[in-house]
N, C-alpha and C positions, 0 to 999 in steps of 0.2 A: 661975294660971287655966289649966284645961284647954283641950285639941283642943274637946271638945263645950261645953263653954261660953262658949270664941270666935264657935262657929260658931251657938250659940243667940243671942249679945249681936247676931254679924253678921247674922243673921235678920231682924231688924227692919230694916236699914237696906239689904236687899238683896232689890231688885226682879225681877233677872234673875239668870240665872246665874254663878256666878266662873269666872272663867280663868285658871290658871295656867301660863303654860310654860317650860316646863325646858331649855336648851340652854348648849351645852357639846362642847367637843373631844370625837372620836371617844375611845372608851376611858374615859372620867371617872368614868363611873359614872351616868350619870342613870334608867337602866332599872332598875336595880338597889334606887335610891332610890326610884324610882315604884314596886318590887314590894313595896318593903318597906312603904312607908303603903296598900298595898292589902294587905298581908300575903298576899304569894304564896311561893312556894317559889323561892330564887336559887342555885338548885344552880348551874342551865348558864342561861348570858344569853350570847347571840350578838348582836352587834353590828347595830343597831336601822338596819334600810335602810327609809328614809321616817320611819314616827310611830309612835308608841302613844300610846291616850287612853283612861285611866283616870278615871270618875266616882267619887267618896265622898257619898251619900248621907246626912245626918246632920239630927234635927228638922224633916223638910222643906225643908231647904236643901240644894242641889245644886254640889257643887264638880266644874270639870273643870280636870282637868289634861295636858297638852301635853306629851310627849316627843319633842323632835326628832332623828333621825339629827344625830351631828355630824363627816362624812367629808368631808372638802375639798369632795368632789364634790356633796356634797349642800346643803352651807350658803349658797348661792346663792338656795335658795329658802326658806330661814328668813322672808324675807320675807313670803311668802306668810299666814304664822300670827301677823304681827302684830297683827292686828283684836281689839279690845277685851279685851285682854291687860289683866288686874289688878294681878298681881303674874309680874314676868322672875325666875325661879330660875337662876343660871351656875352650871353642876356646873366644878371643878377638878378635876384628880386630880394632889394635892397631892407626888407621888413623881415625875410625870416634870419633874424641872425644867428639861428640855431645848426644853419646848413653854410653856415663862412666856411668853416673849415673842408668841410666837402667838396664846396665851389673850388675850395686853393688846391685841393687833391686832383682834381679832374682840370684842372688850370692848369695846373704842374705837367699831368702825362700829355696834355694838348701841345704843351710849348716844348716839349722833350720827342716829338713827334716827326723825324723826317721831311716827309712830303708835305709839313706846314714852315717847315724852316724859312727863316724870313719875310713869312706873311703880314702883313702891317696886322694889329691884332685892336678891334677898339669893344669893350667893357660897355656895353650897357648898365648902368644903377639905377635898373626900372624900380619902379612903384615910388617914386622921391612924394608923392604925394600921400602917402601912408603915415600916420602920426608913428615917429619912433623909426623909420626910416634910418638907416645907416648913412651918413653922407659919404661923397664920393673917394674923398679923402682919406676917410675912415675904413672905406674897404679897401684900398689901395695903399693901404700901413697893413692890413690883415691879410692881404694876399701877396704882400711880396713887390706889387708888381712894378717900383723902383729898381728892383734888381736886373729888372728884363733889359738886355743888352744886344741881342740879336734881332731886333727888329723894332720897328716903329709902335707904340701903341699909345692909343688913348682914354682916358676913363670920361664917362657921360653920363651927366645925371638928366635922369628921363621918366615918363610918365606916360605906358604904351596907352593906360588909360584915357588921358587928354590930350595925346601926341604931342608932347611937350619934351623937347630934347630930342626927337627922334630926325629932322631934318638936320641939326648940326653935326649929330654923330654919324650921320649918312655924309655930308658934305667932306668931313676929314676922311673918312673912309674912301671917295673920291678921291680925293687931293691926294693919298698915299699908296693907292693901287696903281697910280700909274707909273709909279718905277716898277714893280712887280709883273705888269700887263705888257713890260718893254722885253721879257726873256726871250 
């Protein structure tokens, strides 16, 4: 099943608009990813201070998507963009394995978070094209996130660089928003 045929079945069952938001360690990749399903040009991406929100427009239905800064200094106010969030996208960037543990800290207060409580949740494992790359597996034994029992989530190996993985992990993120888009 296509992107537009997701978002035709989701049509019907969706009265307002979608929201998607993207957060993730500074550096991961999530601007990159958001240029890419808007098909922008990712020559130069400088590191996103505050947000970027990107609409896709598709049969009359309106998706917005959420990019938040993710610099220590900033992730304080992630809270702020929790409101009626559909689907949580966590970008990785599966080459620095010096920030695992960090990513499973700010993973941890994300899913302990109220106003995300049973958000379908899908993991980006960007940079899979990086020699030494973590595979998806391997960060998903280091983050726990077998344990996760309260909601849907999926892990996806991706590549914002070659857009590789980034329409699969948009297509499930589809397919699991719309029990959540049904409140």
């Amino acid at each position: 099943m296509g992107l537009l045929s997701l978002l035709r079945s989701l049509k019907s069952n969706a009265s307002k608009e979608l929201r998607i938001l993207f957060l993730g360690l500074d550096n991961a990749g999530k601007t990159t990813i958001l240029k890419q399903l808007s098909h922008e040009e990712i020559t130069q991406i400088t590191p996103t201070q505050g947000f970027n929100i990107k609409s896709v427009q598709a049969q009359g239905f309106k998706l917005n998507v959420w990019d938040i800064g993710g610099q220590k200094a900033i992730r304080p106010y992630w809270k702020n963009y929790y409101e009626h969030v559909d689907v949580l996208v966590y970008v990785i960037d599966s080459g620095d394995r010096k920030r695992i543990e960090e990513n499973g800290i700010e993973l941890e207060e994300l899913l302990s978070e109220e106003k995300l409580s049973g958000v379908p949740m899908l993991v980006f494992a960007n940079k899979q094209d990086l020699l030494g790359a973590q595979p998806p597996d391997e960060i998903s034994d280091k983050l726990s996130l077998h344990t996760i029992k309260d909601r849907k989530w999926q892990i996806q190996a991706c590549s914002a660089k070659r857009g590789e993985g980034i329409k699969e992990g948009l297509e499930w993120a589809l397919k699991n928003m719309s029990s959540v888009s049904k409140k």
